[in-house]
C-alpha positions, 0 to 999 in steps of 0.5 A: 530532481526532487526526491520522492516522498514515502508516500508517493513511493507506496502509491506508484508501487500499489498501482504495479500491484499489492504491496507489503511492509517488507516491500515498504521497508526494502524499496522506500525504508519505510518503517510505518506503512500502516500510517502511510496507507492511512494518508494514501486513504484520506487522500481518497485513495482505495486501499484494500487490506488483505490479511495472509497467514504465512506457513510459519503461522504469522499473519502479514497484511498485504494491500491492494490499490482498487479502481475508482468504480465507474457510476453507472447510467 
């Protein structure tokens, strides 16, 4: 069985639902996610970046991966 790539792990894991770098990190050892979500949007992909402010004051981005919208008729 081929093992799957980084990019291919964020992707599945942004269709379950929002995805972090800490969640990169623990479930892929992905160190760049930013870079990752990068080639995931030149692949068509639409990510969505939400920045969330912890109660410790730091700022942690969180992405989201959005439906194709539908033209309509």
């Amino acid at each position: 069985m081929k093992k799957q790539s980084q990019t291919e792990w964020i992707l599945d894991a942004l269709k379950r639902g929002p995805l972090t770098a800490l969640d990169a990190l623990d479930g892929c050892n992905c160190f760049r996610l930013a870079a990752r979500i990068a080639d995931l949007r030149q692949a068509g992909n639409h990510i969505e970046t939400e920045n969330r402010t912890l109660a410790n004051g730091k700022t942690i981005a969180v992405y989201h991966l959005k439906e194709k919208e539908s033209a309509t008729c």
